[in-house]
N, C-alpha and C positions, 0 to 999 in steps of 0.2 A: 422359861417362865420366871417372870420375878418374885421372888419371896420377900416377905418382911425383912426376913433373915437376911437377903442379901441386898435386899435395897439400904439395910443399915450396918453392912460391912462397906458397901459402896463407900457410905456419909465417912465412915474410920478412915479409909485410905483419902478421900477427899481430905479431910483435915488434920493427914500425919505427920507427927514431929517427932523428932529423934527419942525423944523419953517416951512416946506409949508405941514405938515400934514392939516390943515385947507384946506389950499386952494385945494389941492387935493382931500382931502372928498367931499369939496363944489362939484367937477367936478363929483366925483364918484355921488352924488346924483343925479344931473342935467342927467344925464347916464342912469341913473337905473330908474326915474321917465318917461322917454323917452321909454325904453326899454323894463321894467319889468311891466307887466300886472298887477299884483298883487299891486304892491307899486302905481301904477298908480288908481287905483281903490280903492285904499285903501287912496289916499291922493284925490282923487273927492268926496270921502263920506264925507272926514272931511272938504270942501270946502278949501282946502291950495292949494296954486299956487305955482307951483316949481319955478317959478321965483322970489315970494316975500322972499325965504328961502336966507340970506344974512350971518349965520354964523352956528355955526358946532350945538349950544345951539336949534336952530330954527327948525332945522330937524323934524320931526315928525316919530318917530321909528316905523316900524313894529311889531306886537304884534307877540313873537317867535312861536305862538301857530299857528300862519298861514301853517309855516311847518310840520300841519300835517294834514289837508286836502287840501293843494292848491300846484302848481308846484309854486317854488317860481324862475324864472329862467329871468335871463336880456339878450335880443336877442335871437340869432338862432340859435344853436348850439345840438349837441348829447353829451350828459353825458357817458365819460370813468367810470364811477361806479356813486355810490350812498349809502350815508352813512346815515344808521338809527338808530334810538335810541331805547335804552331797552326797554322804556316807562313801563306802571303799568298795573298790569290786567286790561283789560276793556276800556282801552284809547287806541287807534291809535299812532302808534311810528312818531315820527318827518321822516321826509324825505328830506334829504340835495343835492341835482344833483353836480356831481363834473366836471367841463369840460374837466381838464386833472390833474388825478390821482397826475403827477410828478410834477406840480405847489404847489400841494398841501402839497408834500413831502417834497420837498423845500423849501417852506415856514414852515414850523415844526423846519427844521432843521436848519434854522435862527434865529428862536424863540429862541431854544435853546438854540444855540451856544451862543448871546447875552449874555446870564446868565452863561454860563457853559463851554464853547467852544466845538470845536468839539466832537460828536457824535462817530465819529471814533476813540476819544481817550480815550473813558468808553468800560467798558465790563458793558453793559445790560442787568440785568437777570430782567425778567417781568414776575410780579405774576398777574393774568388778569384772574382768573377765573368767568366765565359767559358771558364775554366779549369772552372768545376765542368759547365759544362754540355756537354762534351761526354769524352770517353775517355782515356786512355792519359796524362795528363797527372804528369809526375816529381814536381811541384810540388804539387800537390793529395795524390797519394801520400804525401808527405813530411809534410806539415801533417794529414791523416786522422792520421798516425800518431803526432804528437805531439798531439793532442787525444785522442787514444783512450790514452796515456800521461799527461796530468795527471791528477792529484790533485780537480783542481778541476773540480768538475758543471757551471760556468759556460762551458765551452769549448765550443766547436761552429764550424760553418760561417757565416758570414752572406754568402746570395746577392743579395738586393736589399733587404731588409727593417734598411733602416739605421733605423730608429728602436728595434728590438730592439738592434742594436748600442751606439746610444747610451745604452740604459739599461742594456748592462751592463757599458759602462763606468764609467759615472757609480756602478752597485755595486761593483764591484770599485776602483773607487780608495776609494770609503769604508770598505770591508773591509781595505784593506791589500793585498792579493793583487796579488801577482808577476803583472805582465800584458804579453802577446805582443799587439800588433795585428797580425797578418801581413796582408800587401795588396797586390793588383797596382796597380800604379800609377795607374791611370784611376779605379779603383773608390776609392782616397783621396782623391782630387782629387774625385770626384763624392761622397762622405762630406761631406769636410772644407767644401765648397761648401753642402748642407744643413744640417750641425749641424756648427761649428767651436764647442770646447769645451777646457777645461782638461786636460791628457792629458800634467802634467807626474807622473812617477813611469813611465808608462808606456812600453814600448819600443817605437816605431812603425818598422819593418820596411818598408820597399818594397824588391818581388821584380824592377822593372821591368814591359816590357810593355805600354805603349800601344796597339800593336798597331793604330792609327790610326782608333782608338774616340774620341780627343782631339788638339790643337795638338801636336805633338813638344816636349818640353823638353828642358834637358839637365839630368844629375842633380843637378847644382848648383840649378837655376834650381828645379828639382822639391822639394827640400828645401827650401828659403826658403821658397816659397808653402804647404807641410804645416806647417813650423816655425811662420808665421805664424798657421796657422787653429788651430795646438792647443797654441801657448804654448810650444814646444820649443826644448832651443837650437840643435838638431840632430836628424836620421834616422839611424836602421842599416838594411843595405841586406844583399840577398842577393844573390849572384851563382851562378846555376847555368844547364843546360841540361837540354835533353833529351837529348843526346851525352854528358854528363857525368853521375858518380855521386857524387859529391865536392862540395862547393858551397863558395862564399868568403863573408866577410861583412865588412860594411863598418861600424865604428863612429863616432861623432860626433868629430869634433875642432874641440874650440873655436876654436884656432888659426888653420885650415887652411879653406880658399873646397870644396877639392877633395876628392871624394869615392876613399878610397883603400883598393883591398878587402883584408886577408888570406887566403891561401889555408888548409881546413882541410889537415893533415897528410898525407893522398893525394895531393894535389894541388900540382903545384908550376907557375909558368907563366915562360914565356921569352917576349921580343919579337923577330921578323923584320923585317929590311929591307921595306918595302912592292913595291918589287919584283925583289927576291932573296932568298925565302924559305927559304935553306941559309945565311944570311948573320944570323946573332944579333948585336942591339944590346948595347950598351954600355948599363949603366945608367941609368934616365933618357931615353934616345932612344927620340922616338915609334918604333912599328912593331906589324907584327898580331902580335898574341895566341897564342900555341904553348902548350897545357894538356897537364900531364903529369899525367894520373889515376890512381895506380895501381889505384882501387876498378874502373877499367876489365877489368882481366885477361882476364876472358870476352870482349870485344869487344875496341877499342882503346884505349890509354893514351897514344897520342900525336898527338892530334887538332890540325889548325894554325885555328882560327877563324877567323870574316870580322870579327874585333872590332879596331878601334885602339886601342893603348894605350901605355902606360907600365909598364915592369920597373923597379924600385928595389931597389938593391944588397943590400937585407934580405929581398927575396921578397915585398914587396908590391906589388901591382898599381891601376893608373889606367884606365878604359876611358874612352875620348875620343870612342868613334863606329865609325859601319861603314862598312865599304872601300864605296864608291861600288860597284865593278864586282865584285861579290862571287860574284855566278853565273859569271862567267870564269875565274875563279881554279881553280888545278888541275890537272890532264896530262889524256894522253889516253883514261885511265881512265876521267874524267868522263862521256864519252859513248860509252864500249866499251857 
């Protein structure tokens, strides 16, 4: 159901610019503490009054591990889908409710275009194996929908059939054509291992996601070894979830060893003390990972992650690794 209330958080996000991202989080919190049972319960445990919260630092993040036994969902409404995660033997996958699929499309395709422009003017070929072959996947979503948006007939899925891949690359860089390789990370590595090939002109994308299909690298070490097999002088990289609507992206610097992501204009992220999570770092000091999404609104926008990283005083973010003890983390919401 739509409320006043949120038909004129809608109008805010419609018309956001960098300077009333605060004041607009502040509202989305105020919203969601109102709305969302969960964030509600979870901020009575920790005794915080959503009125004494006065700036974006003071929030008190949702621990992301909640979506995966709780509905995490703000007001009244029925979820158009539902987007879950790979998760690991043994653990329960995250569970994200979507209220409308095409908000969500939309906002991807913002993100985007921000760093890249339109979507319609790459041809997309998406390496997404393990992602295409089972459901609910954000990621797969977002990539269907910018293939089903180019221009260009050459776009499609590739699941194992890398030698199709390679031949349409090899047309598309003779054509000229603006090309996307999007790829989870194993599935390049296992590409670039059968036909490593000239693929300068082209933008080669890792989404991450090992998912312990291959050796763990780190994104550093993962770039050098793609850069090598296809003549790059560097990767761009995506940074999303299934918890998240918003995505970040990470482009090449010649300069720089370090893979360093910006957030799209939804999304803004703060670092925590690793163990005093009410306690925000200073610029540059490791600590985990706090995402402010506003494309969140229906669920939550202020999720605190199991990711370590790095906040840099312009808003862009480092992820260095995940918290060792990532399933502890949390109140006692965790196991209400």
């Amino acid at each position: 159901m739509q409320t006043a209330e949120h038909l004129e958080l809608l109008s805010k996000l419609a018309d956001l610019s960098p300077g009333g991202f605060e004041e607009t989080a502040l509202a989305v919190f105020r919203y969601q503490a109102r709305h969302n049972p969960v964030l509600a319960r979870y901020l009575h445990l920790l005794g915080r009054d959503p009125a004494s919260v006065q700036a974006l630092a003071q929030i008190p993040f949702l621990p992301i591990g909640l979506f995966k036994n709780h509905v995490v969902q703000s007001g009244d409404w029925t979820p158009e889908t539902e987007f879950t995660s790979s998760g690991t033997t043994g653990q329960a996958p995250s569970r994200h409710r979507v209220r409308h699929l095409q908000a969500y499309l939309d906002n991807t395709r913002r993100g985007f275009a921000h760093f890249y422009g339109d979507p319609a003017d790459w041809c997309t070929l998406a390496l997404l194996p393990s992602y295409l072959e089972r459901e609910g996947s954000s990621l797969v979503a977002m990539a269907d929908f910018f293939i089903r948006a180019s221009k260009y007939p050459e776009s499609g899925f590739f699941l194992h059939d890398f030698e199709n891949l390679r031949d349409t690359l090899l047309h598309c860089r003779a054509q000229g054509i603006p090309t996307l390789l999007l790829g989870v990370s194993f599935g390049l590595l296992d590409f670039a291992e059968r036909y490593p090939m000239d693929l300068r002109g082209v933008v080669v994308m890792e989404t991450g996601g090992m998912k312990g299909r291959r050796k763990e690298l780190t994104r550093s070490e993962l770039h050098r070894v793609l850069g090598q097999a296809f003549q790059l002088p560097g990767l761009h990289s995506e940074y999303g979830m299934t918890e998240l609507l918003s995505q970040a992206y990470s482009q090449p610097d010649p300069g720089g060893a370090a893979v360093v992501f910006v957030p799209a204009p939804r999304l803004r992220v703060l670092a925590t003390e690793i163990n005093d999570p009410f306690c925000v770092q200073p610029p540059g000091r490791p600590g985990l990972l706090n995402m402010v999404d506003l494309a969140n609104l229906d669920t939550c926008s202020f999720i605190a992650t199991e990711d370590v990283g790095k906040v840099y005083a312009d808003g862009r973010f480092e992820v260095l690794g995940r918290l060792d003890v990532a399933e502890l983390r949390g109140c006692n919401l965790m196991v209400e």
